[in-house]
C-alpha positions in Angstrom: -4.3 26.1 46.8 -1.8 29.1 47.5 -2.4 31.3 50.1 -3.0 35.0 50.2 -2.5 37.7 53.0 -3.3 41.2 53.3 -3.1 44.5 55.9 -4.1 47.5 56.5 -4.1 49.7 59.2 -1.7 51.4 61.6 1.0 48.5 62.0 4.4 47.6 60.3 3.0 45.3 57.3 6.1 43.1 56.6 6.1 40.9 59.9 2.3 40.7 59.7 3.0 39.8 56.1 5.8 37.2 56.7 4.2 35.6 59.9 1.0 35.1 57.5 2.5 33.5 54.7 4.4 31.0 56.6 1.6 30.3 58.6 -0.2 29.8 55.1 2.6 27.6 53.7 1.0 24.5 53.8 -1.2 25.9 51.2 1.3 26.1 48.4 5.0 26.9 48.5 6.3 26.7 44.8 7.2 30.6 45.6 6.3 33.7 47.6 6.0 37.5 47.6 4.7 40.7 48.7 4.3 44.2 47.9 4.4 46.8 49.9 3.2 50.3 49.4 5.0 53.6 50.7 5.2 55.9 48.0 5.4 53.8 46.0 4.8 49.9 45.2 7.8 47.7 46.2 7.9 44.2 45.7 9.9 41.6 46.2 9.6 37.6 45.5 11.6 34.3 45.2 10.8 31.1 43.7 10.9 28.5 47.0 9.4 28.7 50.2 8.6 31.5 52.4 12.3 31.7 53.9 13.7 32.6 50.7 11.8 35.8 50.5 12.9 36.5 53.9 16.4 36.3 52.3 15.8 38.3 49.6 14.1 41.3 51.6 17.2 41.2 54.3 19.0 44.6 54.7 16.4 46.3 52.6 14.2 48.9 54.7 10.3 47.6 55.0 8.5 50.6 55.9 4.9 50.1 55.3 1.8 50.1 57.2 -0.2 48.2 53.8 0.9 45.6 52.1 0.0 41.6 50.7 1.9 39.2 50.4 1.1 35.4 48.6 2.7 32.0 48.8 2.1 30.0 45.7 0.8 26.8 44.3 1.7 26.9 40.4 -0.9 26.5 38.2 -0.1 28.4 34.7 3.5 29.0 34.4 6.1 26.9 36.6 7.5 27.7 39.6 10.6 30.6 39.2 10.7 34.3 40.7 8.9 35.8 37.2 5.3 33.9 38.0 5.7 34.6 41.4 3.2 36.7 42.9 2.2 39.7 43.6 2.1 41.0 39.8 2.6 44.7 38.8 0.0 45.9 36.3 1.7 47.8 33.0 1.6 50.9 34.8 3.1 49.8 38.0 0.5 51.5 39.9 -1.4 48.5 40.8 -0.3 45.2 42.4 -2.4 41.9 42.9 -2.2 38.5 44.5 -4.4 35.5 43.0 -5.7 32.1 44.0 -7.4 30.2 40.9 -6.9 30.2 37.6 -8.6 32.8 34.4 -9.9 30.3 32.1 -9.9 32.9 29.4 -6.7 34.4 30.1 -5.3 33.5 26.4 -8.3 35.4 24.9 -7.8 38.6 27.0 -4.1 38.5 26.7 -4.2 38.9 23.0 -6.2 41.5 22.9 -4.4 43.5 25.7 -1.6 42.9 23.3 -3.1 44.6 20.4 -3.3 47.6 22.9 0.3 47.5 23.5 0.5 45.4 26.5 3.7 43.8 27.1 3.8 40.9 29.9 7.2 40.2 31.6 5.1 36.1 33.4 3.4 33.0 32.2 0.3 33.9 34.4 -3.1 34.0 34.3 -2.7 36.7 37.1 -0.5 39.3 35.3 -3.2 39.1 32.6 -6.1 39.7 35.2 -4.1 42.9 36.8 -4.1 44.6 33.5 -7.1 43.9 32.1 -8.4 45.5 35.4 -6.4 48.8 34.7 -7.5 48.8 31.0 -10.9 49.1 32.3 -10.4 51.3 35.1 -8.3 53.6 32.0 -11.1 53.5 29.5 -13.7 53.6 31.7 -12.6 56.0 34.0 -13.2 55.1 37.4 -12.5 53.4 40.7 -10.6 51.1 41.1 -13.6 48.6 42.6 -15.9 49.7 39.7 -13.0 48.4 37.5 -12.8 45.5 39.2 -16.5 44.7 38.9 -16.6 45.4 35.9 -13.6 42.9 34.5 -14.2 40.3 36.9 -17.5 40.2 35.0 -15.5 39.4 31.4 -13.5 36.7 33.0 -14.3 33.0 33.4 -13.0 30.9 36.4 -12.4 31.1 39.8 -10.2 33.6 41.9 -9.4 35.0 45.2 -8.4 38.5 44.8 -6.7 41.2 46.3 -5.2 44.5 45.0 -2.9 47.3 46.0 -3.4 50.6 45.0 -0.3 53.0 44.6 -2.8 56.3 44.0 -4.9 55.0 47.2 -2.9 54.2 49.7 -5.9 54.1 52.3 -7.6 50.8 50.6 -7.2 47.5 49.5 -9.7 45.5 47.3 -10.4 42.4 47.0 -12.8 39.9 45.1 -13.9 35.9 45.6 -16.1 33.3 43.3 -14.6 29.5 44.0 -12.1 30.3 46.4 -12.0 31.1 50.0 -11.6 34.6 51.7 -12.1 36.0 55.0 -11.6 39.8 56.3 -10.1 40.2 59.4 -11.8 43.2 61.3 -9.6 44.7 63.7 -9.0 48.7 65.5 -9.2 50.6 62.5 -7.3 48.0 60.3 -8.0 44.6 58.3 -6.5 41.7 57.8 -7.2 39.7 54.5 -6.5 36.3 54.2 -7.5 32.8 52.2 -8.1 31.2 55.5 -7.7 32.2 59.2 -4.9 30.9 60.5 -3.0 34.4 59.7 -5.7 36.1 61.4 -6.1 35.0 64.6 -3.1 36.0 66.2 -4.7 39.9 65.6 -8.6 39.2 66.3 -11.3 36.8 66.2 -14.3 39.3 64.5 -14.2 38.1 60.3 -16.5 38.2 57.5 -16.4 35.6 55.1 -17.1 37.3 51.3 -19.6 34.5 49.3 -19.3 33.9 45.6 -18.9 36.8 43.0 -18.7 40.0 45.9 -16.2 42.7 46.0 -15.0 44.2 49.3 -13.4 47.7 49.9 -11.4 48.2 52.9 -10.3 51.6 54.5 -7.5 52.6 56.6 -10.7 54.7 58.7 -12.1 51.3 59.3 -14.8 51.1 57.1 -15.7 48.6 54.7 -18.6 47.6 52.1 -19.3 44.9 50.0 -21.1 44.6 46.7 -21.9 41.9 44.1 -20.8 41.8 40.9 -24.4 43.2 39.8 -23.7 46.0 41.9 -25.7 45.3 45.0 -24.8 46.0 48.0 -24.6 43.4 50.4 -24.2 43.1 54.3 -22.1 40.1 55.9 -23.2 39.2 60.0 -19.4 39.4 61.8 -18.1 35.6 63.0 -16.4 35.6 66.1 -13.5 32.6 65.3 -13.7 29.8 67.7 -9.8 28.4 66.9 -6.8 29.7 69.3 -3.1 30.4 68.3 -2.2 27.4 69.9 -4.3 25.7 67.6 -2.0 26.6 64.3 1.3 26.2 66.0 2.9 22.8 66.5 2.9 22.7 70.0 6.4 20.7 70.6 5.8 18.4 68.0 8.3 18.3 65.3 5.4 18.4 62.4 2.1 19.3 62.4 1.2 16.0 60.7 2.5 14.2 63.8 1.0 16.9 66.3 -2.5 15.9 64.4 -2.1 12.3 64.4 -1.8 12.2 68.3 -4.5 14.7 68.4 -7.0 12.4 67.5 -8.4 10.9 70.8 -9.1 14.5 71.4 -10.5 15.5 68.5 -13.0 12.8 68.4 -14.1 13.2 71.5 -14.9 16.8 70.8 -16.6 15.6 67.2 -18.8 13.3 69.6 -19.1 15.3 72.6 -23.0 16.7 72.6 -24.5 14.6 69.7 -24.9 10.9 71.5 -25.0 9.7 75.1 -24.6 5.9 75.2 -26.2 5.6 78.6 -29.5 7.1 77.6 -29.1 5.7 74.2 -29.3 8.8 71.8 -27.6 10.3 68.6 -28.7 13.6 67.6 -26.8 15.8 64.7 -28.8 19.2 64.7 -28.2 19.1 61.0 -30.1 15.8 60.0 -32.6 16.3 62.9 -33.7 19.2 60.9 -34.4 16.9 57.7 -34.8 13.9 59.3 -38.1 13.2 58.0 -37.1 13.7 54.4 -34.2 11.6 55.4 -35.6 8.9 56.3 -37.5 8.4 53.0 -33.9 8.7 50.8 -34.0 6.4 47.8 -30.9 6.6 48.0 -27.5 8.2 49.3 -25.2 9.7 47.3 -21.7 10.7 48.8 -19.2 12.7 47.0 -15.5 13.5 47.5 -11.8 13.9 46.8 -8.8 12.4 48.3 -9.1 10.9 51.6 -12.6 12.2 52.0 -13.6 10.1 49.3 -12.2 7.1 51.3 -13.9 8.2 54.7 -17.2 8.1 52.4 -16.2 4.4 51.3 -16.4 3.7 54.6 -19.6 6.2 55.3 -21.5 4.0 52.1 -20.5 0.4 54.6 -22.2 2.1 57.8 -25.3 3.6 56.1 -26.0 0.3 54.2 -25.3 -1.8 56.9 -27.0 0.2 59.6 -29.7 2.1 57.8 -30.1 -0.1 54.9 -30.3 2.1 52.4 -28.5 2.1 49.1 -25.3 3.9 48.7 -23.2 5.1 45.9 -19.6 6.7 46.6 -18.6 9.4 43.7 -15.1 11.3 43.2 -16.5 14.4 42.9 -14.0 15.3 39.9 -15.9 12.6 38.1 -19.2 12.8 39.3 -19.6 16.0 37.9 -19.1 15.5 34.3 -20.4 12.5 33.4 -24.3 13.4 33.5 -25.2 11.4 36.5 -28.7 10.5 37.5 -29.9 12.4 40.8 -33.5 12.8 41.8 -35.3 14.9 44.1 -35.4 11.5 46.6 -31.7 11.3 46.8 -29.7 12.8 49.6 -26.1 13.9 48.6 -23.5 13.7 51.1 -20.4 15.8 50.5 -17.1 15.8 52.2 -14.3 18.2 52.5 -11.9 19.0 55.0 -11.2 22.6 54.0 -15.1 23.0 52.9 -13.2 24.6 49.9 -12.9 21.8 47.5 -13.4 22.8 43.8 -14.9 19.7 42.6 -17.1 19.1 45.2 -18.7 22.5 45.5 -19.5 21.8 41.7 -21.1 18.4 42.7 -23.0 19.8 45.0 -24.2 22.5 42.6 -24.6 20.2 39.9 -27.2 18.1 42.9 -28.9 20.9 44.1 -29.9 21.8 40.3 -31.7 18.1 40.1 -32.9 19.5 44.0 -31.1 17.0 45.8 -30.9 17.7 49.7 -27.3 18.5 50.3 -25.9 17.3 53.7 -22.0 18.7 53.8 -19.9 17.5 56.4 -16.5 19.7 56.2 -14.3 21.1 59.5 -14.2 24.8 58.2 -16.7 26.9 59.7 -18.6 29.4 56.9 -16.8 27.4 54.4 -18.2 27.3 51.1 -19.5 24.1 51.4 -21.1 24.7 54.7 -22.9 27.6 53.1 -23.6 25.9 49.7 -25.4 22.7 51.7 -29.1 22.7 53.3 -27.8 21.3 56.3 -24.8 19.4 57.7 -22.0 18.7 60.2 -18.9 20.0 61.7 -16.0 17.4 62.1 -14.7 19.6 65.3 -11.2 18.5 64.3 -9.6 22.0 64.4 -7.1 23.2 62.1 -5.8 20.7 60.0 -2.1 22.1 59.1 -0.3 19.2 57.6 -1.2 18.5 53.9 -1.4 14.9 54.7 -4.8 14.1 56.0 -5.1 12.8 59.4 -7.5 14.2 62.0 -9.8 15.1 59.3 -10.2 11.6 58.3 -10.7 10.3 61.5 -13.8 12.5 62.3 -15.2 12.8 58.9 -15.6 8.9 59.9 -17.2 9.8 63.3 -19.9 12.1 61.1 -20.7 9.0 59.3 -21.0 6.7 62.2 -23.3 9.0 63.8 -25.5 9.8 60.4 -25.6 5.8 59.8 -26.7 5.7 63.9 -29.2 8.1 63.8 -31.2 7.5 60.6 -30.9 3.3 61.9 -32.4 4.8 64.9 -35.3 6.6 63.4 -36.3 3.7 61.0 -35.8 0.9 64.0 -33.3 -1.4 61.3 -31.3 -2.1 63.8 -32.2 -3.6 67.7 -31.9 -0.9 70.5 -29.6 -2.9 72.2 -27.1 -3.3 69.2 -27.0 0.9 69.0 -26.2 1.1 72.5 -23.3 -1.6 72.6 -21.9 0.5 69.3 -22.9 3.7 70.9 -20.7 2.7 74.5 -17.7 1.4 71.8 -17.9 4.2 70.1 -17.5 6.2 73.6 -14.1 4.1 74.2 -12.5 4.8 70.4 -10.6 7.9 72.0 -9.2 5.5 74.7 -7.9 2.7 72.5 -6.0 5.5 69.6 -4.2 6.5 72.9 -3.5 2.6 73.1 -2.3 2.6 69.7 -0.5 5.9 69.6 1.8 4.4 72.2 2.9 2.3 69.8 5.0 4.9 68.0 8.3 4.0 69.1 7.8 -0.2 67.8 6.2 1.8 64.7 9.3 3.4 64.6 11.8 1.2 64.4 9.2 -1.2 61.7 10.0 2.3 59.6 13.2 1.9 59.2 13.4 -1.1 57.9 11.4 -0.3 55.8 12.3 3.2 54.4 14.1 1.9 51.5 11.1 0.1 50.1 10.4 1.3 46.2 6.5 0.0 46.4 4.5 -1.3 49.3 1.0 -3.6 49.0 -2.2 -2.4 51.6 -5.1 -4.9 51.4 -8.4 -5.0 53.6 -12.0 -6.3 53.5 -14.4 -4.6 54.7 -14.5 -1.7 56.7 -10.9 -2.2 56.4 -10.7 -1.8 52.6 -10.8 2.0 52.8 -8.5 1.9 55.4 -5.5 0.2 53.0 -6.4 3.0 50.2 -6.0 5.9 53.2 -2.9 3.9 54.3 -1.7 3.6 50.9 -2.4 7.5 49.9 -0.5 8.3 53.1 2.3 6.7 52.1 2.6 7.9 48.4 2.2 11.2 49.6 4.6 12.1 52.2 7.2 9.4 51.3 6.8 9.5 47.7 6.9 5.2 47.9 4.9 4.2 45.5 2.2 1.9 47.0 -1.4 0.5 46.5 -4.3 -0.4 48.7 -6.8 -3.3 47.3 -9.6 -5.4 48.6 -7.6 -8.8 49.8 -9.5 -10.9 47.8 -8.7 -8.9 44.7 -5.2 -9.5 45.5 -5.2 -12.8 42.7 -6.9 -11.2 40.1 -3.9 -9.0 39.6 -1.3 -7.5 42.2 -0.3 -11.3 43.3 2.4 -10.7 40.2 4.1 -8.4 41.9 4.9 -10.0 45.2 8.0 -11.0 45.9 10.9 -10.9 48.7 11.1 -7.2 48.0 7.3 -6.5 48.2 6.1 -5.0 51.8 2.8 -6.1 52.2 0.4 -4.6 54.7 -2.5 -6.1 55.9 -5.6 -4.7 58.0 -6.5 -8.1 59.9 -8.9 -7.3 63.0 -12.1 -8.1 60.6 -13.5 -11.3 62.6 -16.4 -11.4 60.0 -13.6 -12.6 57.2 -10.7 -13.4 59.8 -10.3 -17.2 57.7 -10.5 -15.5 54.3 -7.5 -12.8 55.6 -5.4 -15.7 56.8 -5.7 -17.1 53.4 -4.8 -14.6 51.9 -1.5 -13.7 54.4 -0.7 -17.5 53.3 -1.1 -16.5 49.9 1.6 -14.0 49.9 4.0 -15.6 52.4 4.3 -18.9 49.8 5.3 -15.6 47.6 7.9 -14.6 49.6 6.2 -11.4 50.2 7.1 -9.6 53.7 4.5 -9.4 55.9 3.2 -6.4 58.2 -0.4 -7.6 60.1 -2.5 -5.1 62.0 -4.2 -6.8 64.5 -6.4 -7.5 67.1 -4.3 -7.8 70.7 -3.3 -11.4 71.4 -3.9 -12.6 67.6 -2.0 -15.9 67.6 -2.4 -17.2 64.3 -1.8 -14.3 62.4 1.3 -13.2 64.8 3.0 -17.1 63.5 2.6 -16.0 59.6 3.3 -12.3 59.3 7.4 -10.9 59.5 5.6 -8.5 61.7 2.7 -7.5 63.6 1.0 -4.2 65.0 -1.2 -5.1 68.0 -4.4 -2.7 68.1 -7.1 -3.1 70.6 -10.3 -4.7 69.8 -13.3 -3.2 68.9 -16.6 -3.4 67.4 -16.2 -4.3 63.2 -18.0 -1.3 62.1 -15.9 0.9 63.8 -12.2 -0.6 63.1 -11.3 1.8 61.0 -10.9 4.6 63.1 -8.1 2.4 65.0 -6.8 0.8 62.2 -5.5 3.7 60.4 -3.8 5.2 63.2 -0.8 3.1 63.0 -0.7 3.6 59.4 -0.5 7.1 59.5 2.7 6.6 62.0 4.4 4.2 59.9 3.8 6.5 56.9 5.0 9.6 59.2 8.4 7.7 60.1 9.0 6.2 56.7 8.9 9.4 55.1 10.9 11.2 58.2 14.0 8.6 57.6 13.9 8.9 54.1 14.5 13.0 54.2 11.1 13.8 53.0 9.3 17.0 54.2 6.0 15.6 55.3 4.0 18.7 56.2 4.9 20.0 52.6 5.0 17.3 50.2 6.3 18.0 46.8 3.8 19.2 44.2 0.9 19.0 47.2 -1.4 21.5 48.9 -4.0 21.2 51.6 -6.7 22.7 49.8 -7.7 21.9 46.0 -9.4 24.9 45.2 -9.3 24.3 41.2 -10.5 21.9 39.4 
């Protein structure tokens, strides 16, 4: 949540600034700033998005080869130009951006007051920027040192960086719970929550770990220390992503750009870790562990969001290939209420962003019991990735849009090919049975591209629909999760309020609310409970209810029932979802486009949860 971006070097600041933050939009845009220092500290910010700063800085000169800039996600203190970031400390001499939040902000704020503080925001942040220059004022010292030293009163989590009007030849910054890389460049650095800002000016970063402090110079040097005041030394990542990666590529959203990304995407999540002709599945991460692995107890897979429903789906494949138990956790719950986890459990955690507060407390909360941690995340040196003893990549690239698409769709691929390889190892399943789902799973790219030709009939089922108030999304199965992703999608970008449920559930509750207004979507390619669906679709139509079937190509019966239908192509049962939701996601997409909604940058969203 919010995103942060900083330079130094020999280059005008305000473009590198303004390109950054709107390239970091999709992380919050409640309101934006920066500050820029030339002479002095300037700084301007707007409540809104990134172009109303660009308003309020036309006509004014924006000289300055140092600077950061933020775009916000509001946490304490609602959205308006006086919380905005950056924040000026008393003196005016230091300025600060700030992702997180000070959990003891209220504590240190009254005592600053007793000092004779005054603060002009609602923020946690303006609190944290002071306290900093009290300490660097009593204490008399640098600027880092103070840093270390109040970052050590404070509880929470942060992403820091600071502007120093008496050093104009460094910026500071500080992480513990939220991300931050360092751009290396000639003689200048780029700071930045994620990437994406980055890239455009090199590929060389460091990614700062938990509770360090990093000094950049306008020389081009740079150290980091710990909190304890050890110096610590950081190998440079080269970035793998391109430019074209982060911009839209003709599309008119990113969320639409990454829905028709999939086929690709998958294929690059698969390519190298199974060949169905020599029938073989091999993740690097649980070879390594495989032995341990194999002799799980139990899994335990935790998550938020749609990665929690992609590990709904993960717990069907692992019991049903590897037949070992499962249990699926939110991680926001999962981490308070004292569960049981033993040395023999495996912990699977998933996060697109690999920045996710609560599961990165999970999975500290597991490894404390010394649970092995598999991550699966799409961020490469995310926290996660580091945090876990071993795990997988989704390959999905930059996911832009805050509606999860891509992600999903090759967080499931992970778990098909975990569930694969450990069924492998332990023979539960017949050689001949992985092969014909390891040659399916081959052909999934080439049946999305079936479906995502679809978009146009998807289309015009949109706007017939774009006036809905709620909509119904009920599965069995594999296809369960796939009505709560469906569902999600739809409440988030459209802001329809809408449900997914297990289709048998349907009586013991939500039947009440069917009627002649009530959209009611149903995932019916399951040929395992194909009779039971069909009941149910009869249940609802004697209701009145209007009917929208996904289905298997040249369904007859199902086609006679439902208002409408969505023909998919046919595939093996365990791997349905990943076809299945690809229509949902368009109907969501087009529902939300005709109804005005901005569905890279819902309302009261970001792409990355990184507080709890």
């Amino acid at each position: 949540m919010c995103g942060i971006v900083g330079y130094i070097g020999n280059k005008e600041a305000f473009p590198i600034l303004i390109k950054g933050l709107k390239r970091l939009e999709y992380r919050g845009y409640d309101s934006a700033g920066i500050a820029l220092l030339n002479g002095g500290v300037t700084v301007y910010k707007k409540a809104g998005k990134v172009s109303e700063l660009e308003k309020v800085t036309n006509g004014h000169e924006m000289l300055a080869n140092i600077g950061i800039g933020h775009t916000r996600w509001a946490t304490h203190g609602e959205p308006n130009d006086r919380n905005a970031h950056p924040h000026l400390s008393q003196s005016g001499d230091l300025a600060i951006i700030h992702n997180g939040i000070i959990e003891n902000y209220a504590t240190i704020k009254e005592e600053l007051e007793k000092r004779g503080y005054v603060f002009h925001s609602d923020t946690d942040t303006e609190v944290l920027i002071n306290l900093i220059e009290e300490v660097q004022k009593q204490e008399k010292t640098t600027l880092a040192e103070a840093l270390r030293i109040a970052l050590n009163e404070v509880v929470g989590a942060y992403a820091i960086v600071i502007l120093n009007k008496n050093n104009p030849d460094q910026l500071v910054a500080a992480r513990k719970g939220s991300p931050l890389v360092i751009g290396i460049g000639d003689n200048e650095f780029y700071i930045a929550s994620d990437a994406s800002p980055i890239i455009e000016y090199t590929k060389n970063v460091v990614y700062l770990d938990d509770q360090e402090i990093a000094v950049v110079n306008r020389n081009g040097d740079y150290s980091i220390r710990t909190l304890g005041n050890v110096e610590k030394s950081h190998a440079i990542i080269k970035l793998e992503m391109s430019l074209e990666m982060i911009e839209k590529g003709g599309y008119e959203h990113f969320m639409l750009k990454e829905i028709f990304e999939q086929p690709t995407v998958i294929a690059d999540s698969l390519r190298g870790r199974m060949n169905a002709q020599h029938g073989w599945i091999k993740l690097g991460g649980l070879s390594e562990y495989i032995n341990r692995i194999n002799k799980a107890d139990r899994f335990l897979i935790t998550a938020c969001g749609t990665s929690y429903h992609s590990g709904l789906i993960g717990e069907y494949l692992i019991e049903d290939l590897a037949r070992v138990p499962v249990e699926v956790e939110y991680a926001s719950e999962f981490r308070y209420r004292n569960p049981i986890i033993n040395e023999s459990d495996v912990v699977i955690a998933i996060s697109q962003s690999g920045e996710t507060a609560d599961t990165l407390a999970a999975i500290e909360l597991a490894k404390s019991r010394h649970a092995l941690i598999y991550g699966i995340c799409n961020v490469i040196g995310s926290s996660i990735a580091r945090a876990s003893d071993a795990g997988s990549y989704t390959h999905a690239g930059p996911e832009i849009g805050v509606a999860s698409t891509k992600a999903f769709s090759t967080q499931i691929c992970m778990l098909t090919l975990i569930a694969l390889q450990i069924a492998m190892e332990k023979g539960t399943v017949p050689t001949s049975r992985l092969r014909a789902i390891l040659y399916e799973l081959e052909n999934i790219p080439k049946k999305i591209e079936e479906v995502l030709k679809l978009d146009d009939k998807i289309k015009e089922l949109a706007y017939i629909y774009k006036d809905a108030t709620n909509f119904l999304y009920l599965g069995r199965g594999y296809n369960f999760p796939v009505a709560l992703e469906g569902a999600l999608k739809l409440k988030e970008i459209s802001y329809i309020h809408a449900e997914g449920y297990p289709a048998a559930e349907m009586k013991h509750g939500p039947i009440a609310l069917i009627d002649e207004e009530m959209p009611v979507v149903f995932l019916a390619t399951n040929q395992s409970a194909y009779e039971k669906i069909v009941s149910n679709i009869q249940e609802v139509k004697a209701r009145k209810g209007r009917i929208i079937a996904i289905v298997n190509k040249g369904d007859k019966q199902i086609k006679e029932l439902a208002d409408h239908v969505i023909e998919v192509p046919e595939t093996e049962e365990i791997l349905s979802p990943l076809v299945t939701i690809v229509p949902l996601q368009l109907l969501a997409y087009h529902i939300a486009i005709f109804r005005g909604c901005n569905v890279d940058q819902p309302r009261n969203l970001a792409k990355s949860v990184t507080v709890e």
